[in-house]
C-alpha positions as a printed Julia matrix, in Angstrom:
125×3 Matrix{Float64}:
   5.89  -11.99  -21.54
   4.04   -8.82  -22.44
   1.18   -7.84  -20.56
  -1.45   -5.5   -21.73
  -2.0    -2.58  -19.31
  -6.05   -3.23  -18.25
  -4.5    -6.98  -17.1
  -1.68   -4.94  -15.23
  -4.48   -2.52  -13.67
  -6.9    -5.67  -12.52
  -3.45   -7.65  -11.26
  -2.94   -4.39   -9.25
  -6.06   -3.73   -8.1
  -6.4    -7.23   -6.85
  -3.32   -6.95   -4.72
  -4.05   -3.54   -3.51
  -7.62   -5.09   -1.96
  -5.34   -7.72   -0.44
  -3.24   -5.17    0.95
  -6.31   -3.16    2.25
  -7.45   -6.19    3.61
  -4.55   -7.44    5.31
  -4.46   -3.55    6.38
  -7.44   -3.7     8.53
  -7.32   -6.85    9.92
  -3.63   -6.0    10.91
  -2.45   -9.42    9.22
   1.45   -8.57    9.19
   2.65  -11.63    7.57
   0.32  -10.65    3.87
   1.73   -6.44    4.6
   5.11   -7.76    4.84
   4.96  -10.32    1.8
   3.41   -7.3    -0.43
   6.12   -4.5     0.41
   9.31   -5.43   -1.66
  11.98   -7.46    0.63
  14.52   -5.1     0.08
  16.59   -2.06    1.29
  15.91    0.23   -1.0
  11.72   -0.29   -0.23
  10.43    3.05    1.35
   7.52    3.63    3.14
   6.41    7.31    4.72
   3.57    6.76    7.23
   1.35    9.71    9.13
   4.15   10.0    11.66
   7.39    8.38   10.16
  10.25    7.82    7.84
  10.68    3.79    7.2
  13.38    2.96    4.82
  14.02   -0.87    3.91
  12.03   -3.31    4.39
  13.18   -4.14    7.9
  12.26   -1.07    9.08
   8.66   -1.78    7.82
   8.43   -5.22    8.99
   9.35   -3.95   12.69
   6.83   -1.1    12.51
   4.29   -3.49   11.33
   5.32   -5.77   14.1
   5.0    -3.13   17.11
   2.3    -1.17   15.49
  -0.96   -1.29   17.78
  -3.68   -2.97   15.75
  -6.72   -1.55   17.41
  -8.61    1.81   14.99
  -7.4     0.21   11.9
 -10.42    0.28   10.37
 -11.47    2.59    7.39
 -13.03    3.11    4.08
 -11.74    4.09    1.13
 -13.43    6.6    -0.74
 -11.55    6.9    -4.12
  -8.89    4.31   -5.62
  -7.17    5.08   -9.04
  -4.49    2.5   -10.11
  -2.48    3.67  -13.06
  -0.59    0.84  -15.01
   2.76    2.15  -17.06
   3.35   -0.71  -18.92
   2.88   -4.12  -17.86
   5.35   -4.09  -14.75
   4.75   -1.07  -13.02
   1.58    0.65  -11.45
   1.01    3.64   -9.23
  -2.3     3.13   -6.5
  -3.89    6.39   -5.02
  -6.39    6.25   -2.46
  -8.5     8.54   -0.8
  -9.71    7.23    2.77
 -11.92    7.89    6.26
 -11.73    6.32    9.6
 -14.66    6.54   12.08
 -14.43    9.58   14.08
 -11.94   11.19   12.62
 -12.52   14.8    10.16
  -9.47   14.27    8.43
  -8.95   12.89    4.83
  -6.56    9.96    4.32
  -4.47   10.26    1.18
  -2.21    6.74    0.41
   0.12    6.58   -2.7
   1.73    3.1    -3.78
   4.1     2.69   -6.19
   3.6    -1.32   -7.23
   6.59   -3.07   -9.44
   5.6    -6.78  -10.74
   9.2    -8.28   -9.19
   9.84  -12.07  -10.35
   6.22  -12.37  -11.69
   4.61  -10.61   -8.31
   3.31   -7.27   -7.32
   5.21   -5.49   -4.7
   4.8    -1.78   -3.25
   8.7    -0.9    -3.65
   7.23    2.65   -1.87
   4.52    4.34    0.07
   3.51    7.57    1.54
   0.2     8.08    4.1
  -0.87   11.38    4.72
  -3.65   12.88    5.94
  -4.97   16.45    5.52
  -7.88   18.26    7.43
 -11.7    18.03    6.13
């Protein structure tokens, strides 16, 4: 089935708000469904190295869930093809001067989007 790229970008953008959403609200069961179950899945946070999905799950699991909140400021999801899509977001929290920079690399996997890697940064205002 060939998809046409603007379909890929929506598809995309619809599970990166469901991502940001589960994000926030710290729902761990919708973060872990979206990253790829898989080894090979990579995810680089603010202040570490996950590799696997494992890894991720038991980060997501531990993490505290309190200052979660945020808003994004700029969101540009670039489709290559039908099956693959990068996400880059630009992001605030409350209180904080520093700019929040996400990248997600998003492969459709047996008919679903899944981040197979991520990287949060942040850099000063």
């Amino acid at each position: 089935m060939t998809t046409h790229p603007d379909t890929a970008r929506d598809d995309v953008t619809t599970a990166f708000l469901r991502y940001e959403s589960a994000l926030v609200s710290n729902d761990v069961p919708v973060l872990d469904e979206l990253f790829w179950a898989d080894r090979r899945t990579v995810r680089f946070g603010a202040a570490e190295e996950l590799f696997g999905h494992r890894e991720i799950a038991q980060f997501r699991s531990t993490r505290p869930s309190a200052g979660l909140d945020r808003t994004l400021e700029r969101v540009e999801i670039t489709p290559f093809g039908s099956d693959h899509a990068v996400a880059n977001a630009t992001f605030r929290r409350d209180g904080i001067a520093a700019v929040g920079r996400q990248t997600q690399v998003w492969v459709r996997i047996s008919g679903e989007w899944r981040v197979v890697s991520a990287h949060v940064s942040s850099r000063p205002d």
